[in-house]
C-alpha positions in Angstrom: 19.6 17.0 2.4 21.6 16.7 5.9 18.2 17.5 8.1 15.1 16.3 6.6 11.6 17.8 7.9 8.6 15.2 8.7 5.1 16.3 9.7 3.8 13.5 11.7 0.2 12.7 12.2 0.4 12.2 16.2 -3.4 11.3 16.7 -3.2 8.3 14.0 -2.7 4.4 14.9 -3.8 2.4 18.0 -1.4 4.0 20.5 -2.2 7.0 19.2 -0.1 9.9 20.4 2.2 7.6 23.2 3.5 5.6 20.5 4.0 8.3 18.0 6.1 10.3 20.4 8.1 7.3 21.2 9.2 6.9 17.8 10.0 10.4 17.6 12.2 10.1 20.6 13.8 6.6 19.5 14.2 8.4 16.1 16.2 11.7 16.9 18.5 9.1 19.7 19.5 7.5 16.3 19.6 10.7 14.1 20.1 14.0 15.7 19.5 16.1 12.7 15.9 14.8 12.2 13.2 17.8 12.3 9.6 17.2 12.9 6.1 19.0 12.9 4.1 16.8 15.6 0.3 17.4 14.1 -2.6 17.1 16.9 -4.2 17.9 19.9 -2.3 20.6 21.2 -3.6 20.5 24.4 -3.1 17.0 24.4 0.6 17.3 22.9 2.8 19.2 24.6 2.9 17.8 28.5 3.8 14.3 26.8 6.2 16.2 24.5 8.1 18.2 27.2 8.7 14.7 29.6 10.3 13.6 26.4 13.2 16.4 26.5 14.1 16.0 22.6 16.8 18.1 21.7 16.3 22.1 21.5 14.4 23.0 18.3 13.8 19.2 17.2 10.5 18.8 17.6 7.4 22.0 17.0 4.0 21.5 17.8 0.9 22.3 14.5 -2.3 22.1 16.3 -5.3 20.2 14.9 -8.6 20.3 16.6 -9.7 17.0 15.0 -8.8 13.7 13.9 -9.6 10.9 11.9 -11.4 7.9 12.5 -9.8 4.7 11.6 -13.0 3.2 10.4 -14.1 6.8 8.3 -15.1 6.6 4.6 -12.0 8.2 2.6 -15.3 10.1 1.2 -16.3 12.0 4.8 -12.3 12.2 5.6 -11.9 14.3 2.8 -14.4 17.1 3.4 -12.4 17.3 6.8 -9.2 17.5 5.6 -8.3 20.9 6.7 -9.2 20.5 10.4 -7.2 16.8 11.1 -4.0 16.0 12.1 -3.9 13.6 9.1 -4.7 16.5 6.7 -2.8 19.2 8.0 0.2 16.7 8.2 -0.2 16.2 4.5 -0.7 19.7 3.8 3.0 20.9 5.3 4.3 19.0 2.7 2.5 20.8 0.0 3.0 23.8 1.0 6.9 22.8 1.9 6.7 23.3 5.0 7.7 19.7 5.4 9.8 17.3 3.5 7.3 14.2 4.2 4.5 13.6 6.1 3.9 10.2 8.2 1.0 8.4 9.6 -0.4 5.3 11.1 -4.3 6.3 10.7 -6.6 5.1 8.3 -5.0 4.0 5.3 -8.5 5.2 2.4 -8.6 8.0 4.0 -4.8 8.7 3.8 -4.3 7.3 0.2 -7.7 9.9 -0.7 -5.8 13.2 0.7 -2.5 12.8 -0.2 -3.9 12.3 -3.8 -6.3 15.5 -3.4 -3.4 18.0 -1.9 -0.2 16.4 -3.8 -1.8 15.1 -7.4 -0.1 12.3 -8.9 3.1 12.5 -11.1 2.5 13.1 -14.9 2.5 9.8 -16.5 1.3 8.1 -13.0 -2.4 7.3 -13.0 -1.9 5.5 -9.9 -0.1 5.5 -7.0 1.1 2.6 -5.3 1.6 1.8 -1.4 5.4 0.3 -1.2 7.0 -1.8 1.4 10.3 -3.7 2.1 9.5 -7.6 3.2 12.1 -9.2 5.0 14.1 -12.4 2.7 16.5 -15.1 3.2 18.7 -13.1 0.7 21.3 -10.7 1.5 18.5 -7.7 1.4 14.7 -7.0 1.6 12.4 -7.2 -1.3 10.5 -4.6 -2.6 6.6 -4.7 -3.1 4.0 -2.8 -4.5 1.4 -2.1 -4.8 -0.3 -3.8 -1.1 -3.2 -2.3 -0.9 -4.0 1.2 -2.7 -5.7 -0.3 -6.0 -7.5 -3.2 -6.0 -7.6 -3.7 -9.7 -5.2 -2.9 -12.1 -4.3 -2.6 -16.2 -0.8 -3.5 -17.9 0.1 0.4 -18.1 -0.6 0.6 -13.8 1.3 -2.7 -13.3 4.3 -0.7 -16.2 4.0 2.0 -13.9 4.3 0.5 -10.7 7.5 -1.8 -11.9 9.2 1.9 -12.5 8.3 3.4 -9.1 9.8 0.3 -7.3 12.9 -0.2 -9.3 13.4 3.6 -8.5 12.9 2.7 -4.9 14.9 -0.2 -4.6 17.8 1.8 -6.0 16.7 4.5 -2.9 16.2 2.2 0.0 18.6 -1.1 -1.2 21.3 0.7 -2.8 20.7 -1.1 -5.9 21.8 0.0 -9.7 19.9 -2.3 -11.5 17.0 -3.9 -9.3 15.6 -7.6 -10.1 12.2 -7.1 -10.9 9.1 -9.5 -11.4 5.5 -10.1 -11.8 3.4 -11.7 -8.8 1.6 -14.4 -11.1 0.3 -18.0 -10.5 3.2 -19.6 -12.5 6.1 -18.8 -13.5 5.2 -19.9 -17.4 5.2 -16.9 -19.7 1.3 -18.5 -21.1 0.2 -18.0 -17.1 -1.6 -15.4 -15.7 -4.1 -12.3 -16.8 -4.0 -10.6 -20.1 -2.7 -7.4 -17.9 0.1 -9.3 -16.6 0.8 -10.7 -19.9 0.8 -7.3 -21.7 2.6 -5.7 -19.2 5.3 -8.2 -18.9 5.8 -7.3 -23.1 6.6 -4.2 -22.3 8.7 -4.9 -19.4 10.4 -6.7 -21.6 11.2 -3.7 -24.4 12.3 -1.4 -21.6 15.6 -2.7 -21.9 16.7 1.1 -21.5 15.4 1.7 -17.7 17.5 1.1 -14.9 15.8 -2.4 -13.6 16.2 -6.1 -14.7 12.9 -7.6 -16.0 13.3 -11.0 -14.9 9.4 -12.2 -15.7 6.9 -14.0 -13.5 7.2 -14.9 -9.8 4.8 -17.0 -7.5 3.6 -16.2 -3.6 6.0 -19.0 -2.8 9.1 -17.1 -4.3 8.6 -13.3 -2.6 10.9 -14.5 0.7 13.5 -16.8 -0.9 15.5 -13.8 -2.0 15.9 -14.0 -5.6 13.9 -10.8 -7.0 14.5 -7.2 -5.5 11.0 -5.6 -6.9 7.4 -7.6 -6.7 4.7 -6.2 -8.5 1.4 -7.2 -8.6 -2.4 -4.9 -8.2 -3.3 -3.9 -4.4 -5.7 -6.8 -4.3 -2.8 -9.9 -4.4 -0.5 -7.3 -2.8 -2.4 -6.8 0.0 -3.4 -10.6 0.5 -0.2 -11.7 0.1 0.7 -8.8 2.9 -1.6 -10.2 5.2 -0.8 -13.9 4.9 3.3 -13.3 5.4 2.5 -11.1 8.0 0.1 -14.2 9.5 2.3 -17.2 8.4 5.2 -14.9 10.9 2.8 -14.8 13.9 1.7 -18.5 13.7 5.4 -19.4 13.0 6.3 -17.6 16.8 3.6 -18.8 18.2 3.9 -22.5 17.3 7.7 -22.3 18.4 6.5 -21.1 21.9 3.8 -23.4 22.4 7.0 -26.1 21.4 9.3 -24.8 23.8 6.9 -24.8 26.8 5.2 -27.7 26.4 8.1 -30.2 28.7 10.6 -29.6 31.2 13.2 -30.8 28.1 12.0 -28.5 25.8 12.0 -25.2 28.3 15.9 -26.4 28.5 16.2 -26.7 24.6 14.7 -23.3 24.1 17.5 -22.1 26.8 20.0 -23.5 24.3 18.2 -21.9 21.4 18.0 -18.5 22.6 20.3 -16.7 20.2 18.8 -18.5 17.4 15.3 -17.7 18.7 16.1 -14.0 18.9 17.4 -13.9 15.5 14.5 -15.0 14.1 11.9 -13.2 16.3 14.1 -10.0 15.4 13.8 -10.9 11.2 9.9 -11.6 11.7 8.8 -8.8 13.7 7.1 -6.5 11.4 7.7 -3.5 13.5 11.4 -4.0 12.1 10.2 -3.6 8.7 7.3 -0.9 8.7 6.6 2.2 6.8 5.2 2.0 3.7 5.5 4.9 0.6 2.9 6.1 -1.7 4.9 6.1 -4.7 3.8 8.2 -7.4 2.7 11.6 -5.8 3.9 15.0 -5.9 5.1 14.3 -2.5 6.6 12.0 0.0 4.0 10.3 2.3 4.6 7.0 4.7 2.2 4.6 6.1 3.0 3.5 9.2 1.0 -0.3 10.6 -1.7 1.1 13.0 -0.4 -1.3 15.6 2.9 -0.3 15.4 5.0 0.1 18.5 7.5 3.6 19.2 10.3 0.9 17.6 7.6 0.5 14.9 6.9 4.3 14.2 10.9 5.0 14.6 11.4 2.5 11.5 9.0 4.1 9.7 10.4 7.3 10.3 13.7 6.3 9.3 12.2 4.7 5.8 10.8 8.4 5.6 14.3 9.9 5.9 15.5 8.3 3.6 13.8 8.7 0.7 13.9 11.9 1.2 17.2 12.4 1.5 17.4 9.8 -1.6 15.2 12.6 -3.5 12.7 9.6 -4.2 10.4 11.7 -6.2 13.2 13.0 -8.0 14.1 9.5 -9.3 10.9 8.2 -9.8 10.3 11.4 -12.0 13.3 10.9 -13.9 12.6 7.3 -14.7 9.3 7.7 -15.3 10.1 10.6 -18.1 12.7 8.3 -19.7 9.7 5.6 -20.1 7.0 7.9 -21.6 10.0 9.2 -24.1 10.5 6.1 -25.5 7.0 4.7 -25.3 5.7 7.9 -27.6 9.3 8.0 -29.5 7.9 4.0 -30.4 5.0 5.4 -30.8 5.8 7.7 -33.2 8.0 5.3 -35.4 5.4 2.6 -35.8 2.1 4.8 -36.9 4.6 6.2 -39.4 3.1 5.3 -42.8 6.5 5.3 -45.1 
C-alpha cells in the first residue's frame, strides 16, 4: 500500500492539538505520500492547519464537537463514542475510511472503543498494547502486552507470543523472531502455573514462524538477546514504567555530574557526541507508538506527553504496519495455531 490513510485523534495528549499537528507536519516532511483525517474541533483545527501549508490534499479535516477526558472511566467514554475525536477516529477505520487510527488520549478509554467498533480477531480473546524498547543489540525488542490486561491465562500469554512474533517480522524485518517469557528466573520450575503452561505450548508450536527460546528476567529485556517479551499488562506495564524511569534518572544523574565543577563542565565538552548518542537511544519520544494487536483493525497509542517528534514516530510505527498488512499476518498466524491446536486436539480424544 504506497499511501496509507491515518485518522488522527487531534484533541488527545497533553499538547493536545499543537503537538498533534507537528507530527503531522514532521511526518509528511519525511513521507510525502502519507494521508490523514485530522479528528477534532473544527473550529479549533483549521487556522493551525493552514499556517502549517502541508502539501495539497494531505491532510482533511472530520469534525468532532467533543473530546475525551484523560482521566474518564472507559465506561462514560464509551456511551460518547460517536461525538469524540477519539471515537470518530476509530470509527474511519471501521468503516474504511481510514487505514489506522492514532491517538495520545486516554489509554481505557481507547483500548474500550477500538474493542467495541473493531471486535477482536477470532481466536484472540485479548488484545495486547505492543511497543519497541530500545536494546544494546543490533535492533529493538518487542513487548507486549504493557498495559491492556492486567491479568492473564496461558492461552492469552499463547496468544500474545503470536501477535508479537507477527510484529517483529512487520516492524524488525525478522523471519523467525526470538521470543520469551518475562518470568522471575530463567529456571523452567520458576514462575506461575500460566507461564508454565504456556511456555509447554510454546514449546509444541515448533510450526509457527518464531523461536521459543523460554524464560527471561527484567534484567535481560535491554541486553539484546530476545526480539519478542511477553508477559500480562500488569509486569508489562511496570516494567514500562521503571525502563522508562531508570532512562530519566540515568540523564539526570549525568547532568547533575557534568555541572557540578569547572573540570567536569570541560569533560562533558569532550563527551558531547557520546552524550548525544545516548540521550538520542533513551529518549522515549524516539521509540513511541504502541499497537493494539489483535483487533479487526490497526489502532496506535501514542505517550500523552509526547512531543511533534514523538507523535511523528508514532505515526511512522502506524505506517508501517499498515503497509506491513499487520492484521493480515497476525490473522494468518493465528489460523495456523488454532489448526494445529484442534488438529491435536482431535488426535488425542480419539479413542482407537
Amino acid at each position: 500500500m504506497s499511501a496509507p490513510r491515518i485518522a488522527v485523534d487531534a484533541m488527545g495528549g497533553d499538547a493536545g492539538p499543537a503537538a498533534m499537528l507537528g507530527g503531522i507536519e514532521r511526518a509528511l516532511r519525511a513521507d510525502r505520500s502519507l494521508r490523514f483525517t485530522v479528528v477534532g474541533d473544527e473550529a479549533l483545527l483549521a487556522p493551525q492547519l493552514e499556517r502549517l501549508a502541508l502539501p495539497a490534499g494531505s491532510a482533511t479535516i472530520l469534525h468532532a464537537p467533543d473530546s475525551i477526558a484523560g482521566d474518564e472511566k472507559p465506561s462514560q467514554a464509551l456511551r460518547r463514542a460517536r461525538t469524540t475525536s477519539m471515537g470518530l477516529a476509530i470509527n474511519a477505520v471501521k468503516e474504511g475510511a481510514a487505514d489506522a487510527a492514532l491517538s495520545a488520549g486516554n489509554t481505557g478509554a481507547l483500548m474500550a472503543m477500538s474493542k467495541l467498533a473493531l471486535r477482536t480477531m477470532p481466536g484472540i480473546d485479548r488484545p495486547a498494547l505492543t511497543a519497541l524498547l530500545p536494546t544494546l543489540g543490533s535492533h529493538d525488542c518487542v513487548m507486549l502486552d504493557l498495559g491492556a490486561n492486567t491479568e492473564c491465562d496461558a492461552q492469552n500469554l499463547v496468544q500474545f507470543a503470536v501477535m508479537g512474533a507477527a510484529y517483529a517480522r512487520t516492524a524488525l524485518g525478522l523471519k523467525r523472531p526470538r521470543v520469551k517469557l518475562l518470568n522471575i528466573g530463567t529456571e523452567e520450575l520458576k514462575g506461575t502455573d500460566e507461564l508454565k503452561e504456556a511456555a509447554a505450548m510454546l514449546r509444541e508450536a515448533t510450526y509457527l514462524p518464531l523461536a521459543f527460546n523460554g524464560f527471561t528476567e527484567g534484567d535481560q529485556l535491554s541486553r539484546g538477546n530476545v526480539d519478542v517479551v511477553v508477559t500480562d499488562g500488569f509486569s508489562g506495564n511496570i516494567a514500562l514504567k521503571t525502563a522508562e524511569g531508570t532512562a530519566r534518572f540515568v540523564t539526570d544523574l549525568l547532568r547533575r555530574a557534568f555541572t557540578s565543577s569547572l573540570r567536569s563542565k570541560a569533560g562533558f565538552a569532550l563527551s558531547k557526541p557520546a552524550l548525544h548518542m545516548l540521550k538520542v537511544h533513551l529518549d522515549p519520544n524516539n521509540h513511541n507508538g504502541a499497537v493494539f494487536l489483535g483487533l479487526n483493525g490497526l489502532v496506535v497509542k501514542s505517550h500523552g506527553g509526547a512531543t511533534a517528534k514523538g507523535i511523528a514516530n508514532a505515526i511512522a510505527v502506524a505506517a508501517r504496519m499498515v503497509r506491513g498488512d499487520i492484521v493480515r499476518q497476525v490473522t494468518t498466524d493465528l489460523d495456523e495455531f488454532r489448526a494445529h491446536a484442534f488438529a491435536g486436539a482431535t488426535v488425542s480424544s480419539d479413542p482407537s
